[in-house]
Steps between C-alpha positions, in 0.01 A plus 500: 500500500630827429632756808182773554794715503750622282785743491408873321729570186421808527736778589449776819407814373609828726121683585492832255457816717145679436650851419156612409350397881798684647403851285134441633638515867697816462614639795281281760711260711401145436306517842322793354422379188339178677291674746391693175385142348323355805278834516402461123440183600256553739347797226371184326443267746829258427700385866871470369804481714740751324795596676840639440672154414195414241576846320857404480445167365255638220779757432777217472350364258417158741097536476435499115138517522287565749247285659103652414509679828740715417430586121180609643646715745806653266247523225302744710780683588549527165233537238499457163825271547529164449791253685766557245463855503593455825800280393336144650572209243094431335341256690486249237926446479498393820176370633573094607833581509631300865814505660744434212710808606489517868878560620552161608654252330432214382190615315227259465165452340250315713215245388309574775353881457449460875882488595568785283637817634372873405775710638653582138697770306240421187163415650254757593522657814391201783468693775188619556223225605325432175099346508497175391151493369625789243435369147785765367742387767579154452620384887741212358678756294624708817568243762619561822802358584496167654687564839265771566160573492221773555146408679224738560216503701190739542362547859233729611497843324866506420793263365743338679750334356806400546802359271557106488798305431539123384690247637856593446753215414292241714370191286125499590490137288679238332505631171606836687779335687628306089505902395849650506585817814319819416779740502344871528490688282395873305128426526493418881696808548225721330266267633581561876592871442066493377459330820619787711333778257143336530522456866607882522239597200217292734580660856508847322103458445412279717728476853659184636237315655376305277845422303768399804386132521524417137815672435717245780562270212584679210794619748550150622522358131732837388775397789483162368555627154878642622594159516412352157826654365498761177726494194615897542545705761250804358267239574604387847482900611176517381360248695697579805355838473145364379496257864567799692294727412233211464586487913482862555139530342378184656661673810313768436185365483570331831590868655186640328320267655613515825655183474842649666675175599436399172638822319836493692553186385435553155732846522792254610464266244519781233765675714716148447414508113660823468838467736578172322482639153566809581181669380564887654177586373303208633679515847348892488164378438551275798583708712290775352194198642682446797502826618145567441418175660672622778344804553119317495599261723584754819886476430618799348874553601516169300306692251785786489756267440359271235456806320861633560612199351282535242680798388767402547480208212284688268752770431650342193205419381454880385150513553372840643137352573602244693732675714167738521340184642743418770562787612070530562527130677792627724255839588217236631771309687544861714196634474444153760771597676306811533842685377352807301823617438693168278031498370559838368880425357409188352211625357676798367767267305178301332383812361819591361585120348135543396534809292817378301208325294489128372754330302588154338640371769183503691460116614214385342295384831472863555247631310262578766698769605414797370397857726195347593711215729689834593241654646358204664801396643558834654147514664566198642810638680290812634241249586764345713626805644174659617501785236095393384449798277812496323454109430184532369588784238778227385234221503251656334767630207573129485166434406429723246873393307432164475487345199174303488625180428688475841140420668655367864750798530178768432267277762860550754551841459140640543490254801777684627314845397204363728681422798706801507187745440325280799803535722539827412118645632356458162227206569305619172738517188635148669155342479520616121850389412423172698174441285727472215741294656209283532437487135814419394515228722238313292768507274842467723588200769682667705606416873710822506194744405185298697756525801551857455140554457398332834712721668371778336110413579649452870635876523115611350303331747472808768379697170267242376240765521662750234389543205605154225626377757230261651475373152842391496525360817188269386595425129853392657349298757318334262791443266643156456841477637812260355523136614 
């Protein structure tokens, strides 16, 4: 019987750049230019994950054609264009195309459409979650790879999902076990790097609640990735990198969650990533969690430091934003430490960091951060310090900023405009900024925010007679709380 596999004759060819994609983005940072996409996005209704790295890959030439998702969205951000105008490959010279030219070697071509990977230089662009029911959108032709996985589920009046990962270099059967190693490759790289994004995409609209306990073995199964082995190095980084920032954002949704044990853990792991390979961007990020960790959990000297180090590491990584950022987690350490003085100072050098504007070497995982996470940031540290009016001018700027698509982070910061207004001997515009916390919660599981809210409804009581405010009181009572 013949081998269902056979070596490709055909010769690696280097991605071309799309000159005419980089024109279109003029003087935007990549960052820019993808926040830019995601709100023309939402213009027409389409959910895509774009994000600094995705720009850059259309621009090296890697994505050749994007998947439906995105022609929609670039079409409307361009009318009266079609995809070549915009210098994509047509649709046609590379639709079925499979992963002939990944960057590993050897190259193979699979009987089984079900083992074949997607993560390629000439197929269409895989990583948005495509409907399988869509008669223009054959699934087969833009399978996922086959160490990892996506799974959705709908609950209640929002989605949560969460990213899934196969079984990674474990034999499941005997016909499994006859198969030769799975060494890891291009397409589990991109693959686990769309892990991450979703999970961050997800939590942006919908909080962590409903997301933590399916996304503990997508990290377990990325770990065990590491040890399958990978023909280059490129390769190896990515996944290295992909693991740990896997950990941080299942970390994350641990912290968000109030989970804290859970977090710290996760933090560690990804703190471990980064020393052994060392990853001076991903150690930031860990720290960057660590320190706000910290500071939530009642410890914020540790707070200070983790973001001292912090700062320390993420100096050669030349990014002005994310210095921005830890300086803003080292101003909550002090504000706990009730230290107005090193508040002030540290908030002072965020600004400053802040104004020097983004850049391309903003890391990727950063794209909440905008003024919006500036201003919320810094209420919260007048929050801490006592200084109620103050934090809810920040708070309430935070508010208005945000981008709509960040749905938890607007239900957060007008929770923290609610409870500073209450605290602050202003029962009446609380009751109406908490009303609308309560709206967005039928859209947001959030720990973090129903917390917040509870305390907030605890500070109204003695005014339960004002104006609104009986009618908050009652609609929260009656509001269903997290499990």
């Amino acid at each position: 019987m013949a081998s269902s596999t056979m070596t490709s004759s055909q010769p690696q060819r280097p991605p071309r750049p799309n000159l005419v994609f980089r024109r279109l983005r003029g003087q935007r940072s990549p960052g820019e230019f993808a926040a830019a996409v995601r709100r023309a996005g939402l213009e027409i209704g389409e959910q895509v994950s774009c994000d600094a790295r995705y720009i850059g890959r259309v621009e090296a030439g890697e994505i050749r054609c994007p998947n439906y998702a995105y022609e929609r969205v670039f079409l409307h951000m361009y009318p009266g264009r079609t995809l070549t105008d915009l210098g994509f490959a047509p649709r046609s010279s590379v639709r079925g195309r499979r992963a002939r030219d990944t960057e590993d070697a050897p190259l193979t071509h699979t009987a089984n459409p079900a083992n074949a990977t997607s993560e390629t230089s000439g197929a269409c662009e895989p990583y948005e979650t495509q409907n399988p029911y869509d008669p223009h959108h054959p699934h087969d032709t833009y399978e996922e790879s086959d160490v990892l996985r996506r799974a959705f589920m709908t609950g209640g009046g929002a989605t949560v999902a969460a990213a899934s990962l196969g079984p990674v270099g474990l034999a499941r059967d005997a016909s499994a076990a006859q198969r030769p190693v799975h060494r890891a490759g291009a397409s589990d790289a991109g693959a686990l790097e769309e892990a991450v994004r979703r999970i961050r995409l997800l939590d942006d609209r919908h909080g962590a609640d409903g997301l933590y306990r399916r996304a503990a073995a997508p990290l377990r199964a990325a770990y065990a990735l590491l040890d399958t082995g990978t023909t280059r190095q490129t390769t190896a980084d990515r996944l290295y990198s992909g693991a740990g920032e896997l950990a941080i954002s299942v970390g994350w949704l641990a912290h968000d969650s109030g989970r804290f044990d859970d977090a710290r853990s996760h933090y560690a792991e990804a703190l471990a990533t980064a020393r052994m390979t060392g990853d001076a961007g991903l150690e930031a990020h860990a720290f960057c969690n660590t320190a706000f960790l910290a500071r939530d959990a009642g410890r914020p000297r540790e707070a200070v430091r983790a973001a001292q180090a912090a700062q320390r590491v993420a100096r050669p990584v030349g990014s002005a934003r994310l210095m921005s950022l830890l300086a803003l987690r080292e101003a909550g350490g002090w504000a706990g430490l009730a230290d107005r003085v090193g508040c002030e100072q540290a908030l002072a050098r965020a600004q400053a960091f802040f104004e020097r504007g983004p850049s391309d070497a903003d890391p990727e995982w950063m794209s909440f951060y905008g003024e919006a996470e500036l201003e919320g940031l810094e209420a919260q540290c007048w929050s801490t310090l006592g200084d109620w009016p103050r934090a809810a001018r920040h708070a309430r700027r935070a508010a208005e900023l945000q981008d709509p698509h960040f749905t938890r982070n607007i239900a957060l910061y007008t929770a923290e405009l609610a409870d500073d207004l209450a605290r602050g001997g202003r029962p009446d515009e609380a009751a109406v900024a908490g009303m609308r916390v309560l709206d967005l919660l039928e859209e947001v599981q959030s720990s973090r925010v129903q917390t917040m809210l509870a305390a907030t409804a605890r500070v109204m009581l003695p005014h339960r007679r004002a104006s609104g405010v009986s009618a908050f009181l009652e609609r929260h009572a009656s509001s269903p709380r997290m499990a």
